[in-house]
Biopython code that builds the backbone (N, CA, C, O; Angstrom):
import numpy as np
from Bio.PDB.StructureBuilder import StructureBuilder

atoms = [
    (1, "UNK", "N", (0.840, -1.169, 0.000)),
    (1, "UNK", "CA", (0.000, 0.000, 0.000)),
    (1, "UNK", "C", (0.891, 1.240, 0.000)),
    (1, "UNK", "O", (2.047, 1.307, 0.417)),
    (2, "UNK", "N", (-0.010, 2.421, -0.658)),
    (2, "UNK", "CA", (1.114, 3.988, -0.643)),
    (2, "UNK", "C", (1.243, 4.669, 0.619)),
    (2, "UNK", "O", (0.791, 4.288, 1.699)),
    (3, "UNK", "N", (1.635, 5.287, 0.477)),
    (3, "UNK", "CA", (1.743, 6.200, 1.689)),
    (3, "UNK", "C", (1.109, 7.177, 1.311)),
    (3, "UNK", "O", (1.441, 7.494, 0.168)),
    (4, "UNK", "N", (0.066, 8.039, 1.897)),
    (4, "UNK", "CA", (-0.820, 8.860, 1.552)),
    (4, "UNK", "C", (0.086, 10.381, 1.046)),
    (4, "UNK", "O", (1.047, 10.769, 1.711)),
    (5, "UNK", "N", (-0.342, 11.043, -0.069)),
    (5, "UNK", "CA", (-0.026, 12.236, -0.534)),
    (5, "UNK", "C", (-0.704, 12.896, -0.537)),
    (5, "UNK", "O", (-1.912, 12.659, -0.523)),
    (6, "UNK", "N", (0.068, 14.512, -0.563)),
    (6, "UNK", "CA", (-1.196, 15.357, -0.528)),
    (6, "UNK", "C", (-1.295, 15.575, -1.984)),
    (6, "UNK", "O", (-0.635, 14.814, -2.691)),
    (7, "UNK", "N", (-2.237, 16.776, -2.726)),
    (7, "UNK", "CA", (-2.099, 16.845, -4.054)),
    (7, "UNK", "C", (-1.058, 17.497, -4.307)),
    (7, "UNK", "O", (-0.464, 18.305, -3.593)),
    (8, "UNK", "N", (-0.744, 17.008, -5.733)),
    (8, "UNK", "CA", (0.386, 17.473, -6.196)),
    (8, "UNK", "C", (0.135, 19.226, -6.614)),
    (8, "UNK", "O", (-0.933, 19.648, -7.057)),
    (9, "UNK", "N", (0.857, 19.733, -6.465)),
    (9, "UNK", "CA", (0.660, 21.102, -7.259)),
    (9, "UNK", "C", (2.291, 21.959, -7.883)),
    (9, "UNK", "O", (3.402, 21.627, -7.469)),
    (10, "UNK", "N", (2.129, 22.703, -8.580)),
    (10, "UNK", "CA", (3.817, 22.671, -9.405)),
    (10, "UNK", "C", (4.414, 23.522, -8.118)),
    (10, "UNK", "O", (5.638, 23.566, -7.990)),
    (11, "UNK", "N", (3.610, 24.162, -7.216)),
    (11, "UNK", "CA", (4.369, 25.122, -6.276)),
    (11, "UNK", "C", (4.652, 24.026, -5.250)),
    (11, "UNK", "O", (5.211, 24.492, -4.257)),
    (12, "UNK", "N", (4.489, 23.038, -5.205)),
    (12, "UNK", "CA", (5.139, 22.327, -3.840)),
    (12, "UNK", "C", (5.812, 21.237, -4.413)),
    (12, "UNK", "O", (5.851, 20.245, -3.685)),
    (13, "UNK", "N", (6.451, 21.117, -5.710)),
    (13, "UNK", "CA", (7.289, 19.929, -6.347)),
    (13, "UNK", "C", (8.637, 20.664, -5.774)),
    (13, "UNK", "O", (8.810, 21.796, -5.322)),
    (14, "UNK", "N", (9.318, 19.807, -5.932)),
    (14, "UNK", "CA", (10.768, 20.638, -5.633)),
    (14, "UNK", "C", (11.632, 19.868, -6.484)),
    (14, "UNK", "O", (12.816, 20.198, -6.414)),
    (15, "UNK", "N", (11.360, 18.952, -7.248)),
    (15, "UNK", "CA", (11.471, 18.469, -8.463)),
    (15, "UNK", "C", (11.288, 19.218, -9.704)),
    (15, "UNK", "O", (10.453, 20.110, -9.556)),
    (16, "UNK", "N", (11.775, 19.158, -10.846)),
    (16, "UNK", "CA", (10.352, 20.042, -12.289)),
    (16, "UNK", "C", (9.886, 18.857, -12.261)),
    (16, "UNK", "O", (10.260, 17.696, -12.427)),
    (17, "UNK", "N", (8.509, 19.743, -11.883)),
    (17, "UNK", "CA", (7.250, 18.534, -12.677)),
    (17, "UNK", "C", (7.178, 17.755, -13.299)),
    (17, "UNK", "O", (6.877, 16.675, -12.792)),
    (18, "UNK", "N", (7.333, 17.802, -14.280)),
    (18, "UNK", "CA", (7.772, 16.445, -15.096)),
    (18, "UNK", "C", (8.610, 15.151, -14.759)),
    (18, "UNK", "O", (8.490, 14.007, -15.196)),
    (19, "UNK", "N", (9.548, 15.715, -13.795)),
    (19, "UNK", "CA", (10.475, 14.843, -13.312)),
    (19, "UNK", "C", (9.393, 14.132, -11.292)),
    (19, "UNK", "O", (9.528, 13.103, -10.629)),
    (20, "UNK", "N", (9.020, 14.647, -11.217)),
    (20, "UNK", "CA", (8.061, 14.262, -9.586)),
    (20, "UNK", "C", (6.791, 13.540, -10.458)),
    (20, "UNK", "O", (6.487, 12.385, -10.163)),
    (21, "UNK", "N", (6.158, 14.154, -11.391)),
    (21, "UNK", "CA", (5.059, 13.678, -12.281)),
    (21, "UNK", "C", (5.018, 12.456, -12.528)),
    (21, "UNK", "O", (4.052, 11.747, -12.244)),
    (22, "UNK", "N", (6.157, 12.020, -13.136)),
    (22, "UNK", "CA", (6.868, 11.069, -13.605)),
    (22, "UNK", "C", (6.763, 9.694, -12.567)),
    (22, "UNK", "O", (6.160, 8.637, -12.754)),
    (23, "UNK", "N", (7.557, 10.122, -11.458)),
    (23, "UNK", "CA", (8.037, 9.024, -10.260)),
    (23, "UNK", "C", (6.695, 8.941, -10.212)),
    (23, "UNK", "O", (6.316, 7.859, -10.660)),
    (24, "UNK", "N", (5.553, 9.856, -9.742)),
    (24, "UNK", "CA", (4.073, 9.487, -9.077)),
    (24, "UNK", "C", (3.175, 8.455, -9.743)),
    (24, "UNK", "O", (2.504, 7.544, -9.258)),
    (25, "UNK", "N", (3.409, 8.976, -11.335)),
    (25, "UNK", "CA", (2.673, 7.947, -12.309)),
    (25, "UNK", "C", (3.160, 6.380, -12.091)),
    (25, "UNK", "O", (2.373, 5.497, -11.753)),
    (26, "UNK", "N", (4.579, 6.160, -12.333)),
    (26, "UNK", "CA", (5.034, 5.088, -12.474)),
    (26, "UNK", "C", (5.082, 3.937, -11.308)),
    (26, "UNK", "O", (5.151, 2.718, -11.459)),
    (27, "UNK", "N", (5.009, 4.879, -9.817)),
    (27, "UNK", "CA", (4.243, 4.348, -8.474)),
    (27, "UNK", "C", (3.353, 3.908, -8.985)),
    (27, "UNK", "O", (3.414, 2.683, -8.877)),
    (28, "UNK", "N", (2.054, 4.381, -9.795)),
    (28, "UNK", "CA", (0.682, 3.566, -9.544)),
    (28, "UNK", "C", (0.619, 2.460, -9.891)),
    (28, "UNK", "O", (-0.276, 1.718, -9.488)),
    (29, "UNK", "N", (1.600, 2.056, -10.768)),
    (29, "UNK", "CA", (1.529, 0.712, -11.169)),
    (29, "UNK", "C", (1.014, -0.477, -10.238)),
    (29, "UNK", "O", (0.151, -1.353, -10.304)),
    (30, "UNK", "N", (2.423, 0.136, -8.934)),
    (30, "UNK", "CA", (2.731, -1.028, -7.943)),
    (30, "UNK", "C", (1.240, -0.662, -6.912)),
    (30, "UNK", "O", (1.315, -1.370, -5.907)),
    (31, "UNK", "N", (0.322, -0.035, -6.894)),
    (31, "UNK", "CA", (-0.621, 0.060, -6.159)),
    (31, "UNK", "C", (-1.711, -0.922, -5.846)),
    (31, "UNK", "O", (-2.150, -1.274, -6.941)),
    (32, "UNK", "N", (-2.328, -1.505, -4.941)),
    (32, "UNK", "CA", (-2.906, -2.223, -4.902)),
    (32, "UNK", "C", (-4.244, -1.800, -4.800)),
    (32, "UNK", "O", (-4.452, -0.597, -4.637)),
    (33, "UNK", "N", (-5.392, -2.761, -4.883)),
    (33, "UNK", "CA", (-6.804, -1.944, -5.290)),
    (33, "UNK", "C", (-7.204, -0.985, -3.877)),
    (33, "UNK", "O", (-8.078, -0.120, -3.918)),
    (34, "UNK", "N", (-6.436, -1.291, -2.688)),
    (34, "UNK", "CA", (-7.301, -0.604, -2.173)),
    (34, "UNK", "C", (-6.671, 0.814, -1.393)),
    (34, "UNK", "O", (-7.090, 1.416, -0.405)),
    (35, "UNK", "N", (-5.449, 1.077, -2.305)),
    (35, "UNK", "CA", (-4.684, 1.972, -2.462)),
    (35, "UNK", "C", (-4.758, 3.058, -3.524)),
    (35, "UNK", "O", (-4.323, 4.193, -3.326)),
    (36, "UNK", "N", (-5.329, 2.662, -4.662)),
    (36, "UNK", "CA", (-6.297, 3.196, -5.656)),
    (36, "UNK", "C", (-7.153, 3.846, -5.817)),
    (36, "UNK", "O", (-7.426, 4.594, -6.756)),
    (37, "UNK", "N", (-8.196, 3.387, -3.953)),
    (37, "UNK", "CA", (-9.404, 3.458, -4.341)),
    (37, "UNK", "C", (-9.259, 4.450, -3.010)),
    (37, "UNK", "O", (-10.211, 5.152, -2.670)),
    (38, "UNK", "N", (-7.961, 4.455, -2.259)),
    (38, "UNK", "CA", (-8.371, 5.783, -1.503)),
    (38, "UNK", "C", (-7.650, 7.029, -2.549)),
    (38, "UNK", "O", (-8.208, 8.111, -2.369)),
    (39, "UNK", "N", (-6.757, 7.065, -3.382)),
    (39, "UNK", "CA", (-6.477, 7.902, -4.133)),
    (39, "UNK", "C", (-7.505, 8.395, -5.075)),
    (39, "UNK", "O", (-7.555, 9.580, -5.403)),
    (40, "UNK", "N", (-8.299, 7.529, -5.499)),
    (40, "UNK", "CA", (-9.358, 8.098, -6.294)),
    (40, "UNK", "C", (-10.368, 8.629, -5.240)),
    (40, "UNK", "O", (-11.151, 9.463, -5.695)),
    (41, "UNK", "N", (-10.517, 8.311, -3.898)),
    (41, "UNK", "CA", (-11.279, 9.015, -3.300)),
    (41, "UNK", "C", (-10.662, 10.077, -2.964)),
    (41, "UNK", "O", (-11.589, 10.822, -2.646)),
    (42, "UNK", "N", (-9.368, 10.850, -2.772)),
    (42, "UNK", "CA", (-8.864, 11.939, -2.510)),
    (42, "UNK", "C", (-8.967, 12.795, -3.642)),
    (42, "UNK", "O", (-9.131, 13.998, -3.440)),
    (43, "UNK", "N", (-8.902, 12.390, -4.715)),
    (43, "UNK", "CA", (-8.598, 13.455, -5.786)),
    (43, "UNK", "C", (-9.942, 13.844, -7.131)),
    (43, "UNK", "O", (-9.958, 14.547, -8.142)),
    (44, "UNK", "N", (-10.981, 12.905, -6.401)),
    (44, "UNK", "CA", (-12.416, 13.148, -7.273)),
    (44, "UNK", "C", (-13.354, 13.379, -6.053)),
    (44, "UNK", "O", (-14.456, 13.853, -6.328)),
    (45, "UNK", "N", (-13.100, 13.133, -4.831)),
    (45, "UNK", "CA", (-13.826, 13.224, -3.652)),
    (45, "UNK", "C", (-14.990, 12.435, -3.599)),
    (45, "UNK", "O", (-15.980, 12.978, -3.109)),
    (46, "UNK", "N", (-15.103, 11.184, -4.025)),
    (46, "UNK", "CA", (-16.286, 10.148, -4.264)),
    (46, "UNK", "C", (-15.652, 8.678, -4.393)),
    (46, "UNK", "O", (-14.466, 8.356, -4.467)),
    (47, "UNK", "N", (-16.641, 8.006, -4.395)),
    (47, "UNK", "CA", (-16.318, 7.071, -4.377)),
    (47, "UNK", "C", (-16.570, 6.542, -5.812)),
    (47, "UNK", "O", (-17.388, 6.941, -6.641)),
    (48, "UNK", "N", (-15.193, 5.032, -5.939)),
    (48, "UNK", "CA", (-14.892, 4.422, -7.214)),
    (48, "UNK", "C", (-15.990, 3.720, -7.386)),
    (48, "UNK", "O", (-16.453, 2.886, -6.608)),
    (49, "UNK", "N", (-16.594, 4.199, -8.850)),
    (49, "UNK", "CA", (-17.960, 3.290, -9.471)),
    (49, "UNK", "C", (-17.694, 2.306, -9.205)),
    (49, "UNK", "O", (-16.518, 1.999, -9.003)),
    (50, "UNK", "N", (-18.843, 1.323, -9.092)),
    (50, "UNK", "CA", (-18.784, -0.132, -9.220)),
    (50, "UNK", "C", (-18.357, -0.401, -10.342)),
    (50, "UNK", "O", (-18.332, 0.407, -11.270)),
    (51, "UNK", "N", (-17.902, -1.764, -10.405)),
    (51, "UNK", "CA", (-16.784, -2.601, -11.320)),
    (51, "UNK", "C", (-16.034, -1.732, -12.390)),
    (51, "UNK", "O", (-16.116, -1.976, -13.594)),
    (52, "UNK", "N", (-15.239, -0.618, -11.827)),
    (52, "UNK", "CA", (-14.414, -0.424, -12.707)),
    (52, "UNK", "C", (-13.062, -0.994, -12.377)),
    (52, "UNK", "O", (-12.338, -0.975, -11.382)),
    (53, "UNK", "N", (-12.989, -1.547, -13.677)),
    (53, "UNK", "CA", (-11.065, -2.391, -13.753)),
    (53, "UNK", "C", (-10.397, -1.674, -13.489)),
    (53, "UNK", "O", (-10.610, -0.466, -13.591)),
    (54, "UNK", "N", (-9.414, -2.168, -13.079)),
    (54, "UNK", "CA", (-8.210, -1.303, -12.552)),
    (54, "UNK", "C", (-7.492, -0.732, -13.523)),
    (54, "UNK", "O", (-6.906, 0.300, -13.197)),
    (55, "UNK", "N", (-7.366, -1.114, -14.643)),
    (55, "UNK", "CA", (-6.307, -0.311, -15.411)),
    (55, "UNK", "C", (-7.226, 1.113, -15.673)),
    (55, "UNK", "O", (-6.664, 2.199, -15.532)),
    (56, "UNK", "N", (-8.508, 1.053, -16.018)),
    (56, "UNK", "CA", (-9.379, 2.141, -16.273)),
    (56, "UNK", "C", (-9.025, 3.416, -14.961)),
    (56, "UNK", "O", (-8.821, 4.588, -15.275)),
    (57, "UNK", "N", (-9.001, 2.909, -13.427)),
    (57, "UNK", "CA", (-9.140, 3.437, -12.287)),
    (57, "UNK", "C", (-7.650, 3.947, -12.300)),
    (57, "UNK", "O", (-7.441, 4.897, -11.545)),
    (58, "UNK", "N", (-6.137, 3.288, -13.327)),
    (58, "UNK", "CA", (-5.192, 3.872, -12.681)),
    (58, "UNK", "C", (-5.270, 4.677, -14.354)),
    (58, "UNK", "O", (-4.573, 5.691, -14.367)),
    (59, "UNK", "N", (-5.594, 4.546, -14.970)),
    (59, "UNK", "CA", (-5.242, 5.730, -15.744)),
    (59, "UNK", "C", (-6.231, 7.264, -15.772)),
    (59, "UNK", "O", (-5.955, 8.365, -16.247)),
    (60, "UNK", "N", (-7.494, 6.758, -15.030)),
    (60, "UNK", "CA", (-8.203, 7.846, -14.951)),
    (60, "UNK", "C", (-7.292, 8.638, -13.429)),
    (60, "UNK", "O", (-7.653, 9.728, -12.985)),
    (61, "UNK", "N", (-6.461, 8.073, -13.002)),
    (61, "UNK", "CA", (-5.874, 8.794, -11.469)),
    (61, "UNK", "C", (-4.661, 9.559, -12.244)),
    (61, "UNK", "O", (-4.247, 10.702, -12.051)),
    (62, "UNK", "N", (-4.220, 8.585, -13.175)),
    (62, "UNK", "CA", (-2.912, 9.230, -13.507)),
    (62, "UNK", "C", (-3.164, 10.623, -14.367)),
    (62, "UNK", "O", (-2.374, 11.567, -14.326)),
    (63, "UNK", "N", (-4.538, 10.611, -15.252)),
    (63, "UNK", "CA", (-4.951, 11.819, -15.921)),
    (63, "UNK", "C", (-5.340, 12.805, -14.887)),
    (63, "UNK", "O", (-5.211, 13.990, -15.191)),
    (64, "UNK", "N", (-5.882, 12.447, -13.482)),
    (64, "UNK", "CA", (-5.702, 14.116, -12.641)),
    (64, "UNK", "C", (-4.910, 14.404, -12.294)),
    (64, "UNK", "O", (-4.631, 15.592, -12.138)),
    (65, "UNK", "N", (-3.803, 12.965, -11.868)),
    (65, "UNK", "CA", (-2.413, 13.286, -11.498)),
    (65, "UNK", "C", (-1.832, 14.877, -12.281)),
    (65, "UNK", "O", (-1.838, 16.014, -11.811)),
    (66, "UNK", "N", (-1.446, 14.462, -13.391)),
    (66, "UNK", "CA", (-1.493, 14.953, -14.665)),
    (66, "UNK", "C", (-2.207, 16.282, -14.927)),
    (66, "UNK", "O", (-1.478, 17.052, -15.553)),
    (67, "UNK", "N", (-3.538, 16.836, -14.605)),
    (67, "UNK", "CA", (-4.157, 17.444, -14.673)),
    (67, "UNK", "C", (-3.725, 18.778, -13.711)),
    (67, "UNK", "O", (-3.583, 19.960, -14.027)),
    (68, "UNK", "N", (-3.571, 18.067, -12.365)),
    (68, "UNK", "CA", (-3.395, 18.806, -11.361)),
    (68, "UNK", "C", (-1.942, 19.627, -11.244)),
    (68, "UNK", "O", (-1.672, 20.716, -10.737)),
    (69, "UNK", "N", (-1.102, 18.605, -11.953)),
    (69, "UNK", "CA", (0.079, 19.473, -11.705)),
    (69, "UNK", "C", (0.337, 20.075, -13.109)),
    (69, "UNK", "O", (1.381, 20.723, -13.191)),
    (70, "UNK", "N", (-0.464, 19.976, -14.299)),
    (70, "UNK", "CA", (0.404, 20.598, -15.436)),
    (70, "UNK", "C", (-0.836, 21.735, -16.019)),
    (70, "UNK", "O", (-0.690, 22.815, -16.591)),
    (71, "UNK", "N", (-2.011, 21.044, -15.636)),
    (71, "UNK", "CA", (-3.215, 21.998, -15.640)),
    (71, "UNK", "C", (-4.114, 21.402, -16.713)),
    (71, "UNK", "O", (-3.547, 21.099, -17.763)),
    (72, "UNK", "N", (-5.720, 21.137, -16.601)),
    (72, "UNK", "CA", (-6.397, 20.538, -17.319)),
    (72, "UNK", "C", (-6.622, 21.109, -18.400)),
    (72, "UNK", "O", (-6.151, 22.235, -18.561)),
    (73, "UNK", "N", (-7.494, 20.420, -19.561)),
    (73, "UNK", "CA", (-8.437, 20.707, -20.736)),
    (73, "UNK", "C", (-9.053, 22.187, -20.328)),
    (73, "UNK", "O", (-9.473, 22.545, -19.227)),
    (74, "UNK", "N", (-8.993, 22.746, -21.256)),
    (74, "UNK", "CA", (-9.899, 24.048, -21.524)),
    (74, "UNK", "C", (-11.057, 23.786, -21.800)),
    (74, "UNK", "O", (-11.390, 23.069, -22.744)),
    (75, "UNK", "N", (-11.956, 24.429, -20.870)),
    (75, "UNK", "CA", (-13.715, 24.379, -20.407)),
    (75, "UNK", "C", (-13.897, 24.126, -22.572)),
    (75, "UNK", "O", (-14.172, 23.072, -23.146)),
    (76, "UNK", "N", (-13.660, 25.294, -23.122)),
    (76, "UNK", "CA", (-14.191, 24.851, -24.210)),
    (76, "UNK", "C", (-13.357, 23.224, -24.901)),
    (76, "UNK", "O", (-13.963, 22.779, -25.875)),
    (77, "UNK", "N", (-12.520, 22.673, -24.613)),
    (77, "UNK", "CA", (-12.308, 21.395, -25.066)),
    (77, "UNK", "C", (-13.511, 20.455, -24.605)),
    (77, "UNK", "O", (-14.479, 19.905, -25.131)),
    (78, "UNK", "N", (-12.801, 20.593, -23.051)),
    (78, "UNK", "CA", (-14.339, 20.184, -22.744)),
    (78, "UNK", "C", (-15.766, 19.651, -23.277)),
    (78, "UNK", "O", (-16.230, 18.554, -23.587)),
    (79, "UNK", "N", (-16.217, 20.947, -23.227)),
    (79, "UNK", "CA", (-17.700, 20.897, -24.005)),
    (79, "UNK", "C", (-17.406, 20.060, -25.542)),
    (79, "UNK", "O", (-17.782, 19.103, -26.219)),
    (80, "UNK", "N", (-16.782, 20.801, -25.520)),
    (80, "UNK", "CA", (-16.466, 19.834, -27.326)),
    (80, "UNK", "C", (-16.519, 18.530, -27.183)),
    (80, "UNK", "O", (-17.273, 17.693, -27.680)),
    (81, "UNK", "N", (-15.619, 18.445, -26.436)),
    (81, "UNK", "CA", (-15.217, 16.664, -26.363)),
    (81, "UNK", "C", (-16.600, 15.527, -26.056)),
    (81, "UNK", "O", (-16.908, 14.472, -26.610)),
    (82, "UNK", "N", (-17.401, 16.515, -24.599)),
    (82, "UNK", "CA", (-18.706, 16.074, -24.310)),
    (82, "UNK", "C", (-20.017, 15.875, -25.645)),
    (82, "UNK", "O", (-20.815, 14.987, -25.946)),
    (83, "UNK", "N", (-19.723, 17.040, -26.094)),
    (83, "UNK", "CA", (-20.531, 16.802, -27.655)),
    (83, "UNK", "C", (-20.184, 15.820, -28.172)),
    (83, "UNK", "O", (-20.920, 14.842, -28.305)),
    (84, "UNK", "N", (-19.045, 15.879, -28.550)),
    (84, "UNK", "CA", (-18.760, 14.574, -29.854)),
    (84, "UNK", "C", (-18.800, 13.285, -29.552)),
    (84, "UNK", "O", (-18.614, 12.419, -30.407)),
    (85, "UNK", "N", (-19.141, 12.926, -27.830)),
    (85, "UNK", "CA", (-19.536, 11.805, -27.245)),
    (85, "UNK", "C", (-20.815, 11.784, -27.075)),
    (85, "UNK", "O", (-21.197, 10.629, -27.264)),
    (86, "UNK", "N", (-22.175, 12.873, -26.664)),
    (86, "UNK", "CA", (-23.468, 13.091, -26.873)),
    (86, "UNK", "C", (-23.754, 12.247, -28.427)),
    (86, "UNK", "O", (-24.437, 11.228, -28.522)),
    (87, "UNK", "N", (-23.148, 12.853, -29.429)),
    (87, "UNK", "CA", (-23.065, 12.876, -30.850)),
    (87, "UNK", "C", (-22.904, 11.342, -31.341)),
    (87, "UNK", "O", (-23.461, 10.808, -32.300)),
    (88, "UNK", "N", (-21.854, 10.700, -30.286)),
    (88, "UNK", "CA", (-21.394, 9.605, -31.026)),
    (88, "UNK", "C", (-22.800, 8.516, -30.232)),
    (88, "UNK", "O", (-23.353, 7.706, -30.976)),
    (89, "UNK", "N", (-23.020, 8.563, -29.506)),
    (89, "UNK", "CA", (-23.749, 8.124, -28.488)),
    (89, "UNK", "C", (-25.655, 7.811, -29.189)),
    (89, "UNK", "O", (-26.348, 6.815, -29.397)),
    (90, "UNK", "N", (-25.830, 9.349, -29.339)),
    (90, "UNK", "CA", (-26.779, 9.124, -30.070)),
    (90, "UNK", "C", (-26.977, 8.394, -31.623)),
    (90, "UNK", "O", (-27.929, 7.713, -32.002)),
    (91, "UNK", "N", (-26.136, 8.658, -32.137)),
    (91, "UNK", "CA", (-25.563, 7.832, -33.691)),
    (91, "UNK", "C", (-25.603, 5.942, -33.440)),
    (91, "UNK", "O", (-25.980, 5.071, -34.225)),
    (92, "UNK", "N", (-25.085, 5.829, -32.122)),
    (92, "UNK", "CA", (-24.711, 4.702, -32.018)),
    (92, "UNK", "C", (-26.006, 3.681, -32.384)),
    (92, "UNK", "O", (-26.242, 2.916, -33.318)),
    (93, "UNK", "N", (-26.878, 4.163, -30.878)),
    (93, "UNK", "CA", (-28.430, 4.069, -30.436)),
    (93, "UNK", "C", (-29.470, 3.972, -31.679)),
    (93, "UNK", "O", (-30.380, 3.149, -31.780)),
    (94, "UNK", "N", (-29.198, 4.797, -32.424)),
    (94, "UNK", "CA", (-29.704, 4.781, -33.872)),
    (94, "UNK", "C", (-29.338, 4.141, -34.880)),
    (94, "UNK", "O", (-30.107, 4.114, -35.841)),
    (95, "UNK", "N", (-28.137, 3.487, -34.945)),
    (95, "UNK", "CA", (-27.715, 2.487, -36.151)),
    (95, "UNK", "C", (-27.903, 1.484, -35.571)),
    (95, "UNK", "O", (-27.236, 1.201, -34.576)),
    (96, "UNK", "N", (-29.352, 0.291, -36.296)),
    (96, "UNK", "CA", (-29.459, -1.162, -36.474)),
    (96, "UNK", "C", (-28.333, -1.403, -36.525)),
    (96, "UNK", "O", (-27.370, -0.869, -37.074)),
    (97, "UNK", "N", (-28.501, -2.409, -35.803)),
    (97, "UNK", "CA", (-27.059, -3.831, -35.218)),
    (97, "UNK", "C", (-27.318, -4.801, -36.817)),
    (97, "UNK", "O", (-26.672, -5.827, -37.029)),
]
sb = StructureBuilder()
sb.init_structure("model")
sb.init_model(0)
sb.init_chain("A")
sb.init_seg("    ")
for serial, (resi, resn, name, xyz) in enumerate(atoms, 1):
    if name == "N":
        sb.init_residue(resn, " ", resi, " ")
    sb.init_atom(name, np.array(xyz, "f"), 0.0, 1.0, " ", f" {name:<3s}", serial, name[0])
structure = sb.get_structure()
């Protein structure tokens, strides 16, 4: 199991980011599920959906990892991105199998 962290942020690396970023990601590997699942409860503040696989749970940690220290998607990517999944979603639902 990890040893609990606080969030990362670029003002308290004393590393460059990239280089602390780095070590944090490549930790999650060795994490076990229920080391995971308090990290995903620290950094989304909820709890991990039911049956999500673990590789899904460590790469969605490693993308806030990521997020938090280098800085997320722009609100308008965002929305975009949410559209073109609305978009694909509805398309799907509508094309006979």
């Amino acid at each position: 199991m990890h040893k609990h962290h606080s969030a990362l942020t670029i003002r308290d690396l004393k590393a460059p980011p990239t280089t602390e970023l780095a070590r944090r990601l490549a930790d999650l590997k060795s994490w076990d599920l229920e080391a995971l699942c308090k990290e995903w409860q620290r950094l989304f503040r909820n709890k991990v959906p039911l049956n999500l696989p673990q590789y899904i749970l460590r790469g969605m940690i490693a993308y806030r990892l990521q997020a938090n220290a280098l800085g997320d998607l722009d609100s308008n990517y965002i929305k975009y991105l949410n559209q073109v999944a609305d978009h694909h979603h509805e398309y799907s639902r509508d094309t006979p199998e």
